[in-house]
DONUVO-452778 format. One record per residue (C-alpha): residue in one letter; x, y, z. Coordinates in steps of 0.001 Angstrom, whole numbers, plus 524288, in hexadecimal, padded with zeros to 5 digits. Each point is the difference from the previous one (the first is absolute). Example, Ala and Ser with C-alpha at 12.3 -4.5 7.8 and 13.67 -1.06 7.14 Angstrom:
BEGIN
a8300C7EE6C81E78
s8055A80D707FD6C
//
This chain:
BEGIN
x800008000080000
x8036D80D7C7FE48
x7FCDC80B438075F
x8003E80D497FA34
x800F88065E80E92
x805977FA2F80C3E
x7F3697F87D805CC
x8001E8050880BFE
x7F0C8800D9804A5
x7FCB57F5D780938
x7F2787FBEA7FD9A
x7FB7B7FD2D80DFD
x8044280DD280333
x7F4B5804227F768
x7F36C805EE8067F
x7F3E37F8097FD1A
x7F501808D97FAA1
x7F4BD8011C8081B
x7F3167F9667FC68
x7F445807417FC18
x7F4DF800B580AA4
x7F1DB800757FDD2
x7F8A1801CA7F3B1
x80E277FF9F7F7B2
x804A77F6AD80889
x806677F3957F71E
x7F7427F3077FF6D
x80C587F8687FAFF
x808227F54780AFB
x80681807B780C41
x80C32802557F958
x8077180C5F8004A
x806E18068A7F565
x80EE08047880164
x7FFCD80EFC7FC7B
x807D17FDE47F3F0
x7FC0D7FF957F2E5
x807DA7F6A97F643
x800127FEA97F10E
x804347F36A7F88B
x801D67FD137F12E
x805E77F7657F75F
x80656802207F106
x7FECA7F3477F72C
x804587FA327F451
x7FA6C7F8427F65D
x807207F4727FA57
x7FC207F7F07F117
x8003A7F0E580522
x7F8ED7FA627F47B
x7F632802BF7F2B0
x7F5937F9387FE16
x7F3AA7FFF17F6AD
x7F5B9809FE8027A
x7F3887FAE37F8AE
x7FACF80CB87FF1B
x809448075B7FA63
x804E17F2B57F757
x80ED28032480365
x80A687FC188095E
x801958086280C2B
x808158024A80B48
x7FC687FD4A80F56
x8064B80892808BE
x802FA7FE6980DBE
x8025D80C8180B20
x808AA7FFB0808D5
x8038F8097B80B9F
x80E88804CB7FF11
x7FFB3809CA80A05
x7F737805D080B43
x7FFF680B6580859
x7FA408026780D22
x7FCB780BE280769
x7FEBD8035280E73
x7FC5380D35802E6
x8078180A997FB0F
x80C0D7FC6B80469
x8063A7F44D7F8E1
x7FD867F6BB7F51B
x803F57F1C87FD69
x802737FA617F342
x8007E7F12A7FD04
x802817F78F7F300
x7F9F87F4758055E
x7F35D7FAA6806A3
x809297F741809A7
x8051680DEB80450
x7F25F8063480096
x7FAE17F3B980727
x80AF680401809B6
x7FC5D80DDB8023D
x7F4357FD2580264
x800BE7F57380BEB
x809FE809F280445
x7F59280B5E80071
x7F7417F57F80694
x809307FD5080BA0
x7FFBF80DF6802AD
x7F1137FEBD80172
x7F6CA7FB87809C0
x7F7A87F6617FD8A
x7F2A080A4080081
x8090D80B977F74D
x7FE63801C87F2C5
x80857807E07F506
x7F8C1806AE7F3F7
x806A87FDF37F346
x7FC548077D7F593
x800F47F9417F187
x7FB488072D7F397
x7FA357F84F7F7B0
x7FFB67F3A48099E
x7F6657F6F37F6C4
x80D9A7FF857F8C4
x80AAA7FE9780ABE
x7F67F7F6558075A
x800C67F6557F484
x80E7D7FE30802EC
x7FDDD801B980E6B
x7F73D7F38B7FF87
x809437F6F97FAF9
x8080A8020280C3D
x7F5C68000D80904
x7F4317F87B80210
x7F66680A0480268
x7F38A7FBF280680
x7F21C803427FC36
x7FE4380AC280B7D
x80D75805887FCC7
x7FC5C804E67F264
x7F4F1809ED7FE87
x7FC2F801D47F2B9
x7F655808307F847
x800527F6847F568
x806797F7417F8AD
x80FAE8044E800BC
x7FA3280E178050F
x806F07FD7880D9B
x7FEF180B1880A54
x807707F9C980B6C
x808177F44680305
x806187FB7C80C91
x80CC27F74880197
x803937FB0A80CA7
x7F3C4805A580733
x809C680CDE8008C
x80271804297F49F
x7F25A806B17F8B2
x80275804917F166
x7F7978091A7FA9E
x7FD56806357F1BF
x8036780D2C7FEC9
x7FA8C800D87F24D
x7F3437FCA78054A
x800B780A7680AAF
x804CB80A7E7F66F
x7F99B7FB3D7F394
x80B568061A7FA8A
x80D147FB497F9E5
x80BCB800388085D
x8053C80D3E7F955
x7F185806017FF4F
x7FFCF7FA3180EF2
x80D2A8084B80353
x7FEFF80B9C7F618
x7F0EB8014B80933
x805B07FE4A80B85
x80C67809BE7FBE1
x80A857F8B980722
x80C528018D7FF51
x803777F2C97F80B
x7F8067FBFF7F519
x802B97F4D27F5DD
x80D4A800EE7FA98
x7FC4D7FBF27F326
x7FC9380F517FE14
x80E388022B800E3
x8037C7F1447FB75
x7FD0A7F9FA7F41F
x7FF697F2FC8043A
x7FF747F5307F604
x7F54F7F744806DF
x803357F40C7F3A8
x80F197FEBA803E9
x801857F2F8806D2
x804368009180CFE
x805057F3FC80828
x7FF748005E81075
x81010800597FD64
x7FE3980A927F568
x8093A80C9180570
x7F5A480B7780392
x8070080E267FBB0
x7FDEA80AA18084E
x7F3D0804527F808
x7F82B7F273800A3
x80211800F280E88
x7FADA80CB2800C4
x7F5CB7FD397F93D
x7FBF77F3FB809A2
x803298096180A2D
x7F7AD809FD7FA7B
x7F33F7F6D27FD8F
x7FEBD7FD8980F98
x8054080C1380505
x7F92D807BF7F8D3
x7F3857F71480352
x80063800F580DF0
x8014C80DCF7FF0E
x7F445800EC7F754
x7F8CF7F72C80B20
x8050F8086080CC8
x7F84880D6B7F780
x7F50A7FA8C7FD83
x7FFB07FB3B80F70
x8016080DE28038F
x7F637805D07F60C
x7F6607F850803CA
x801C98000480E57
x802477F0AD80136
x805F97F424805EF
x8059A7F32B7FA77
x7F1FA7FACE804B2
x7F6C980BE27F99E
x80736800987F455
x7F56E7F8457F709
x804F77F5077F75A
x7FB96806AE7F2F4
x7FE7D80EB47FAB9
x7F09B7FE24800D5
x801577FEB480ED2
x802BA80E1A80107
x7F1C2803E57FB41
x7FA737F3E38077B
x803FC803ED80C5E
x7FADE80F047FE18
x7F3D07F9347FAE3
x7FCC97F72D80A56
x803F380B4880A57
x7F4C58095B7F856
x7F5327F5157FE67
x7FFFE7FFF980F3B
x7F7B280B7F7FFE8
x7F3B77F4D97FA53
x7F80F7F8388062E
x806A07F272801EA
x7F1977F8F48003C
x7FAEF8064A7F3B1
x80D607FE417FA0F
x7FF8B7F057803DE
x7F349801227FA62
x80395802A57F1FF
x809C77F7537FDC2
x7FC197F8297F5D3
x7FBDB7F190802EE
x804857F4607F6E2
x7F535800567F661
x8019780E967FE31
x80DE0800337FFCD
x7FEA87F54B7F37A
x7F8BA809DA7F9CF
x808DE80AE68021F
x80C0C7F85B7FB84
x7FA137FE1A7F2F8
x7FBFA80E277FE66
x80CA380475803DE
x8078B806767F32C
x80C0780A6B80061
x800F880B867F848
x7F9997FF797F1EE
x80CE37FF9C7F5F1
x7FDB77FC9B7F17E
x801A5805E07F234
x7F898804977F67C
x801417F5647F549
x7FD6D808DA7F4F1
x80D0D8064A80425
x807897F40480469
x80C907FE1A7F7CC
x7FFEC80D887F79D
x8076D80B738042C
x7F9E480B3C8048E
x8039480F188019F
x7FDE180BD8808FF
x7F92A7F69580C89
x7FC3B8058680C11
x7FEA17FBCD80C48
x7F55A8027380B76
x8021D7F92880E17
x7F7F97FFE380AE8
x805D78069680B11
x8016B7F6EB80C9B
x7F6267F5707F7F4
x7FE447F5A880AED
x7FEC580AEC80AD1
x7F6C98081B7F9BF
x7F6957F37C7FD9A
x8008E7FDAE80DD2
x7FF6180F088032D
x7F60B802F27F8D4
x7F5287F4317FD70
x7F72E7F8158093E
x802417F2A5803B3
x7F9FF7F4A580702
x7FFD18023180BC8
x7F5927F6AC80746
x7FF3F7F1707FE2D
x7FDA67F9A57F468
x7F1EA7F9CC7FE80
x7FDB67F53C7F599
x7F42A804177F9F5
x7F4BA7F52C80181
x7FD577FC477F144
x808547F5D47FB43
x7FEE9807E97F2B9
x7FDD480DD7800BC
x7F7F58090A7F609
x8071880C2B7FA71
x7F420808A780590
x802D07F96E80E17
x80F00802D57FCE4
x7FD2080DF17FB9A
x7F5F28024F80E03
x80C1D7FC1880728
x808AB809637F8B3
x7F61080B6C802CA
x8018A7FD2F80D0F
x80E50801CE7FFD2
x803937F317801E9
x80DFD7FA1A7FC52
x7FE187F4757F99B
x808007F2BE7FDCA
x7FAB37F8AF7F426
x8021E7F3227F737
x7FB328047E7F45D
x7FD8A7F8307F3C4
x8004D808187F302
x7F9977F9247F3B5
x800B4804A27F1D7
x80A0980B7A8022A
x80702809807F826
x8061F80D7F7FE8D
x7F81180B0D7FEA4
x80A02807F17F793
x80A087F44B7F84C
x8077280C5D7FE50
x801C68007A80FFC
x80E437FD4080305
x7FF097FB7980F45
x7F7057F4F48029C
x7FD3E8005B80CB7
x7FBCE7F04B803D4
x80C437F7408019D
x8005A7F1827FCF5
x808217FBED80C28
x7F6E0804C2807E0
x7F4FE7F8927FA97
x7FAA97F386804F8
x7FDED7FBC67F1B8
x7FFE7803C47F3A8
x7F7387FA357F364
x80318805C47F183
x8072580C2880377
x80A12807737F8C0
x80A3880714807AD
x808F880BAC7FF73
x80D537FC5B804EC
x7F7B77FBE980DCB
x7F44A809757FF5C
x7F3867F9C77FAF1
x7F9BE8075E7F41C
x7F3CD7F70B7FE3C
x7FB147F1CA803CC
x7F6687F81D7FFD7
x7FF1F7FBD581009
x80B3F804D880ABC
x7FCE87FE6680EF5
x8072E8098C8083D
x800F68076E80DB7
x7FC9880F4F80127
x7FE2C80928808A2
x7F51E80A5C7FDB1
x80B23808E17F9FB
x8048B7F7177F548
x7F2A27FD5C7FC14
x7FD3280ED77FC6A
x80D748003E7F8B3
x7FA637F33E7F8CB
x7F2B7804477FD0F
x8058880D9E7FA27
x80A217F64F7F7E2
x7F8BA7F61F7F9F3
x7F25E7FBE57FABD
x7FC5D7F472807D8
x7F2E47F91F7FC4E
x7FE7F7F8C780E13
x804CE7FF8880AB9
x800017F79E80C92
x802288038980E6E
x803407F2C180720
x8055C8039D80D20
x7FFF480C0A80548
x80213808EC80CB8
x7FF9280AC6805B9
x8050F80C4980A1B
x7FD8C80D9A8028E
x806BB80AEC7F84C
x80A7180A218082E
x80B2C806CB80119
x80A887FA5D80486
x803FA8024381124
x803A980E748029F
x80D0D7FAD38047A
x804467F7547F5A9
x7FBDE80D7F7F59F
x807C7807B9809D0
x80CCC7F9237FF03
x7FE757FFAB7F0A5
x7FDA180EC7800AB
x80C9A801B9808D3
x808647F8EE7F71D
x7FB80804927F390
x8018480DB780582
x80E54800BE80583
x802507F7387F28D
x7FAA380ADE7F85C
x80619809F8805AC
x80D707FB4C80140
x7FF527FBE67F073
x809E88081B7F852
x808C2802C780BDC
x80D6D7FA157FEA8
x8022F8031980EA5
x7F7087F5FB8045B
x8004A7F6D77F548
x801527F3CD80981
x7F3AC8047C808DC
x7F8E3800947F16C
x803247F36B7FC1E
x7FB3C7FAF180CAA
x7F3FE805768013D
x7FE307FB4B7F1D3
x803EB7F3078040D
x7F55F80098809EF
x7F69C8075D7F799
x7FFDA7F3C57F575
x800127F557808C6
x7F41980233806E8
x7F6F97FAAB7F5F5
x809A97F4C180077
x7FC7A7FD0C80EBD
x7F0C77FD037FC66
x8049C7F7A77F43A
x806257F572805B4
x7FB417F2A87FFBB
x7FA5A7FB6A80D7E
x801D87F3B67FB7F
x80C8D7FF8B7F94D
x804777F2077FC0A
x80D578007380965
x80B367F7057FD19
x808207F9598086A
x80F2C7FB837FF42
x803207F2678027C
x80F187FA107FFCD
x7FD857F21380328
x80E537FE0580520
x7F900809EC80B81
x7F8657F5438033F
x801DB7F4FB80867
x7F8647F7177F5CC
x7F94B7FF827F338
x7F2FB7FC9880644
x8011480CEE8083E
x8010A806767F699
x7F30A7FBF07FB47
x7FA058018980D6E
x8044D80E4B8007C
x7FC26803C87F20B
x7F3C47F4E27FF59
x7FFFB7FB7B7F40F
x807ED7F7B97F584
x80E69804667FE7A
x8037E7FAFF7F286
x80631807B77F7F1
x801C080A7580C32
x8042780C9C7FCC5
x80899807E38093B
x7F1CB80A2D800E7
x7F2AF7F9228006C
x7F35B8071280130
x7FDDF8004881023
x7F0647F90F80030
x800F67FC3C80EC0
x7F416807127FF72
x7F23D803A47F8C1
x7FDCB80BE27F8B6
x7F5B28021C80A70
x80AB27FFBC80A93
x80769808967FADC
x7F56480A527FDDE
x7FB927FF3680E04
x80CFF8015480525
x801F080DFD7F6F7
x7F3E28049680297
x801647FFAC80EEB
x80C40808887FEA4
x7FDB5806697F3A3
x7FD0B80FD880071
x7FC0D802AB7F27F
x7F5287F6A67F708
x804E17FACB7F417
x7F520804707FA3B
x8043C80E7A8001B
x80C237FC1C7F702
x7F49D7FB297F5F1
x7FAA280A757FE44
x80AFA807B4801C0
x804C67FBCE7F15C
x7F2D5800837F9B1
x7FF3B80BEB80131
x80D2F8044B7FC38
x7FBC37F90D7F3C9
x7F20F806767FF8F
x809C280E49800C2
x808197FB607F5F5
x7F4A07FC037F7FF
x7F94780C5280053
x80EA9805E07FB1D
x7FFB87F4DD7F52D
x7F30A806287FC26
x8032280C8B7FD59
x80C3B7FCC77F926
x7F6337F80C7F75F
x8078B7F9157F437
x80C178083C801E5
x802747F81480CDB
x80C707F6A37FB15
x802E37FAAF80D1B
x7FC2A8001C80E7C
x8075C7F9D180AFB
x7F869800B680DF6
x8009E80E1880171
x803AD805FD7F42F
x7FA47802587F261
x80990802B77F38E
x7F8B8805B07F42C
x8019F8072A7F505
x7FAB580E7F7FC92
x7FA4F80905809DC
x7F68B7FAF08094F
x7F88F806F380A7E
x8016D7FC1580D62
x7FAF680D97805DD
x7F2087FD22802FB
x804DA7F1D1807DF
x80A458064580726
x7F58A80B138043C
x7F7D77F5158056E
x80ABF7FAE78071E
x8053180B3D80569
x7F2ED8041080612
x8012E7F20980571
x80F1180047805BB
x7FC5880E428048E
x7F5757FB528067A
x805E07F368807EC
x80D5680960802B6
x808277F88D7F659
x806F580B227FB17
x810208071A800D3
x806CA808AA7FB59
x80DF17FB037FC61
x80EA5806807FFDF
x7FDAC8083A7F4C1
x7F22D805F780568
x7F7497F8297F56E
x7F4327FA78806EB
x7FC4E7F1127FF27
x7F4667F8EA80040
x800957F0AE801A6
x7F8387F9B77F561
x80151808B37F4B6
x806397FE1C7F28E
x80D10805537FE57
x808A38000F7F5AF
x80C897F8AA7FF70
x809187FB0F7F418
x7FE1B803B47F31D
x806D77F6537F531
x803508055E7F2DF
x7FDD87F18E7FAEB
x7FB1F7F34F80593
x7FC347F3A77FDDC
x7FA367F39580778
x7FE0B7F0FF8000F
x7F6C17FE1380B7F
x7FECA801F080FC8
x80DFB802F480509
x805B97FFDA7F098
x803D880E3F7FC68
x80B9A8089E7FA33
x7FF7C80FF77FC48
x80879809E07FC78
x8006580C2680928
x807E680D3E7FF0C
x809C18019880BF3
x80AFB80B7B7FFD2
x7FB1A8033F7F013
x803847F19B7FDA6
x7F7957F5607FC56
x8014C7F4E3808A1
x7FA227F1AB8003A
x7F7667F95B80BE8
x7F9F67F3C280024
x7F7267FB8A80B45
x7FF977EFEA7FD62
x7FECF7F64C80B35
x80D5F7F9D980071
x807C38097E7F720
x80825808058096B
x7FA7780F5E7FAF7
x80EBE803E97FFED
x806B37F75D7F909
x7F1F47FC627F885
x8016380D4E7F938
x80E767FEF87FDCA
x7FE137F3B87F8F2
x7F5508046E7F651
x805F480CE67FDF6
x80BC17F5E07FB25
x7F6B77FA877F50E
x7F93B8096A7FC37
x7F70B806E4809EF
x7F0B87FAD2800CD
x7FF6B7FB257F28D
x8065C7F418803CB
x7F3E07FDD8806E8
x7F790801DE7F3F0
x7F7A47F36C7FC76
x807C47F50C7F742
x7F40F7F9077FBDA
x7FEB97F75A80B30
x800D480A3880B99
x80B70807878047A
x80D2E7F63C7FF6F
x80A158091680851
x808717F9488096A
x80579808F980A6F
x80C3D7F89E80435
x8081480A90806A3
x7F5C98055D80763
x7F7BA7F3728026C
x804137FE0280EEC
x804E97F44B807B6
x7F7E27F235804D2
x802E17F9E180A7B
x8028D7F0B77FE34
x7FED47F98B80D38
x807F87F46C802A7
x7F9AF7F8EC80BF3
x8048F7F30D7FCCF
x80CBA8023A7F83E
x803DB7F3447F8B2
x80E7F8010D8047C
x805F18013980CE1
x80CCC807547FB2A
x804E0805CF7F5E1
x8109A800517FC85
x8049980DAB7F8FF
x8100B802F1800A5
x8023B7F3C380523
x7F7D48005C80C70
x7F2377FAC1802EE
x7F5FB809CD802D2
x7F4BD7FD788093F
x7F29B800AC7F930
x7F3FC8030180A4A
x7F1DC802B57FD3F
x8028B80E527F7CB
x7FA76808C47F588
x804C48034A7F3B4
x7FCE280F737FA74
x800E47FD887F304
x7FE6B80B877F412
x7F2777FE137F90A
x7FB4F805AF7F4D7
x7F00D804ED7FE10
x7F8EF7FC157F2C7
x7F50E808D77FC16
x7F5617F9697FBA1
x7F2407FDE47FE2B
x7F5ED7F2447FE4D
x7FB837FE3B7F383
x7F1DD804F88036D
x803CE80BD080410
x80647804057F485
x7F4187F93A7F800
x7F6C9809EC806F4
x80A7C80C1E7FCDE
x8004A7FB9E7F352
x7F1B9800347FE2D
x7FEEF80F3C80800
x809728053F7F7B9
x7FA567F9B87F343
x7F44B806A6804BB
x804D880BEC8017E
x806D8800A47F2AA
x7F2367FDBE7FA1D
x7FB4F80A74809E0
x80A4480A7F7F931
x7FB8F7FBBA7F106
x7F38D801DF80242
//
């Protein structure tokens, strides 16, 4: 090992921090955490060990293994460790461990620790309770030796480590921004480390812990308040604001099993699509109108349910019945059935009904996901998608099968006064450089409040299971009950019902699930209503933003929602004294050209410093390199249609995949004459991003812009 300052703490002279008492007191064992915070992180390698036929792409390939070369380790502020081996590592930590009681603890933060842990577990036989994970390879914490607790700093900062220390402004931030270092040079655990590679491992924890002790002190925490995840921040303020409602009422609303079904299959996210008689044919002069604070101002500025839901008594409900309970102001929760459907305009570009979330679906044709006619589709709505529908499409019957029912109301005074406060000190700190970290929080804050009422009550949980942590194959089948062939290292955790799980949120939950339903419809019914006055100059939409062509009006909805923000308080005035109110459409990019291929599939041309620069906004293109790359062949008409679709491979700016090697199929691997040690490890490999389209799609453009060549001779 090699130290890069004298180690010369002594762990058991360290304070213990004190627990929390009361309402923040910590639920977790009675341990107690040193008052320390660490950092650990690994660099790897990746090493060819054979090719082998990939029926898919009908070619030999190679199969990589990763290996760690060498690791660094950081305790406090004062000295760093750096190891080339996991024998060393293994060392340092049972040495750390002697310096600890049996009931002490030390944090250790790890960015990125889904990645890290991967090698970490092929050294260690982690046990189900020592490995909390989100999901599958999202870990947030692991613990080694019962002392030891990793946790992911990415997932606390939602950041990457040089957003995470540029944020934090600390005084060492990733080398690499000084360092150009070649992450595709193969480096052994004997490979000599120069003076900059060791920096640069120096650098990564450092740096880290640094980044961990501000945000500690910004936010007034402890090693046991500090949440686990960036979304903690606005749960905690959340849950401290819905104190201020009644706990009965609030038990009351929770949604039982039945309703809870229903709401899962209404649930949608923001509306994203393009206009098919635009897809794949470049554009000019498009503008763009977003809704300021979208998922805020819905919840700001809209009723809600807030009583009970009642299943209305008719096993199939009339439309007048349906349209008495709407006059009443009732929310309603509906499986509808829609029979001989189609568009009302086949010129409209946005279909609003989308085949995954139908039950089924008889003779329909389909527009890259949205549904422009059928024949039959069965489906769950809320009262707000059905008036979206029923403005969309001519529908010659329709069915109500289950429904139900709650009273119409704003949301609690508190939970609208902490979105006020927020949106506020956001708005008036935006623009001013001096306080651009206390912006980006409140932002932070600001956007991940609708997030809080989203989440899944009932998420399917996974849980990690390294038989060698067991004393026997057949417990590990008691602990997970059921079969383990084939066993995975994460199987879904169904030790108990659906119905279980619901009970259990509900009796600590402190906002309805319910509320993030409705939440997104009518961020959608907003954006619709923007769609609509754009008319057939709307090219694209994305959640809460509309991109069109020409000049469209927005003045007389943004008149309507001022009166509204005005009138619920949801107005500031930011740096530069212009006065904002949540809700309204303001203008944002303008693109000199564009063009686009679908949801999430876009490039333009823009005009930055009198030069005309390339973007492209494509999920898995990196937008950097993305519009280095096309600007390399020939800007967006690379993207123009070859017959078949677009046919543009991004490979530069394509990203990385992670290949996971649980089970490697060799033990060791020999490289300059010595073996090599091969663990459980992931291999970051380059990838490249095809652009493409199914055939069906690009039947249906085919056929819109046939008809709109016929259109122009006539």
């Amino acid at each position: 090992m090699l130290l890069t300052n004298q180690y010369t703490t002594d762990l058991k002279q360290i304070k213990r921090q004190k627990r929390p008492v009361g309402n923040n007191a910590y639920k977790g064992e009675p341990f107690y955490y040193k008052d320390i915070v660490c950092a650990f992180d690994i660099e790897t390698s990746k090493i060819k060990y054979k090719e082998e036929y990939d029926k898919i792409k009908k070619e030999l390939v190679p199969r990589y293994q990763a290996f760690m070369y060498v690791w660094q380790f950081q305790i406090g502020l004062e000295y760093t460790i750096i190891g080339r081996t996991w024998e060393e590592f293994l060392k340092l930590c049972h040495q750390i461990c002697n310096q600890l009681r049996d009931n002490e603890r030390l944090v250790i933060y790890v960015h990125n620790l889904s990645y890290e842990f991967t090698f970490l577990s092929g050294i260690y036989h982690f046990k189900p309770e020592e490995v909390f994970a989100v999901d599958k390879r999202a870990i947030l914490k692991c613990i080694m030796f019962n002392k030891l607790e990793f946790r992911c700093s990415y997932r606390l900062s939602n950041m990457s480590l040089l957003e995470f220390t540029k944020a934090e402004n600390v005084e060492h931030r990733k080398y690499s921004e000084k360092y150009d270092f070649d992450y595709n040079t193969i480096r052994y655990p004997w490979t000599p480390l120069d003076s900059d590679e060791l920096l640069y491992c120096q650098n990564d924890v450092l740096g880290l812990v640094e980044a961990v002790y501000s945000r500690l002190k910004n936010y007034n925490d402890t090693l046991y308040t500090i949440p686990l995840t960036s979304t903690g921040y606005v749960r905690r303020e959340v849950k401290k604001a819905m104190r201020g409602v009644n706990r009965v009422w609030l038990r009351e609303i929770m949604p039982g099993y039945e309703v809870y079904k229903a709401l899962r299959e209404a649930f949608r996210g923001g509306n994203t699509h393009a206009n098919r008689y635009y897809v794949g044919n470049i554009v000019e002069n498009v503008k763009t109108m977003d809704l300021e604070s979208a998922y805020p101002a819905a919840q700001a500025c809209f009723k809600f349910p807030m009583s009970p839901f009642k299943p209305v008594e008719e096993k199939y409900i009339s439309y007048d019945r349906l349209t008495d309970l709407l006059n009443k102001g009732k929310a309603l929760l509906m499986r509808v059935a829609f029979y001989d459907f189609k568009l009302k305009s086949k010129y409209w570009g946005f279909p609003y009904l989308a085949k995954a979330k139908c039950r089924e679906c008889v003779g329909t044709i389909e527009d890259n996901g949205r549904l422009l006619q059928g024949q039959y589709i069965e489906t769950t709505i809320t009262d707000i998608d059905l008036k979206i529908i029923i403005d969309e499409y001519d529908i010659k019957d329709m069915l109500f099968i289950d429904c139900y029912y709650s009273n119409y109301d704003y949301l609690p005074d508190c939970y609208l006064e902490l979105l006020k406060v927020w949106y506020t000190k956001k708005t008036e700190l935006k623009g001013d450089d001096a306080h651009e970290y206390e912006y980006s929080r409140l932002k932070a804050l600001l956007n991940s409040i609708y997030g809080m009422t989203a989440q899944d009550p009932v998420k399917e949980s996974n849980l990690y299971i390294d038989v060698e942590a067991f004393d026997s194959i057949e417990a590990v089948q008691e602990y997970i009950g059921n079969n383990i062939e084939d066993l995975d290292l994460f199987v879904i955790d169904n030790r108990k019902s659906a119905e279980e799980l619901l009970d259990e949120h509900n009796k600590r939950a402190f906002l309805p699930y319910q509320w993030g339903v409705w939440t997104t419809c009518y961020c959608r019914l907003m954006l619709e209503m923007g769609l609509k006055l754009a008319g057939d100059n709307a090219i694209y939409c994305d959640t809460d933003s509309v991109k069109y062509l020409g000049t469209v009006d927005f003045t007389d909805y943004n008149s309507k929602q001022k009166a509204i923000a005005k009138e619920k308080g949801f107005s500031a005035i930011d740096n530069a004294g212009n006065r904002h109110y949540i809700g309204m459409f303001t203008p944002d990019k303008d693109y000199t050209r564009f063009i686009t291929w679908g949801a999430k599939k876009y490039a333009f041309t823009y005009i930055k410093d009198v030069k005309e620069k390339i973007g492209v906004t494509i999920s898995g293109v990196n937008k950097k390199l993305g519009g280095e790359e096309l600007e390399e062949h020939g800007g967006l008409n690379a993207l123009l249609n070859s017959g078949d679709g677009p046919s543009f491979t991004f490979v530069k700016a394509g990203g990385t995949e992670s290949v996971y090697n649980d089970f490697p199929e060799i033990k060791e691997i020999e490289a300059e004459g010595r073996i090599i040690p091969i663990t459980r490890n992931v291999v970051i490999k380059d990838s490249t991003y095809q652009l493409g389209i199914i055939p069906e799609y690009n039947r249906l453009l085919q056929d819109c812009h046939l008809l709109l060549k016929c259109l122009d001779m006539d």
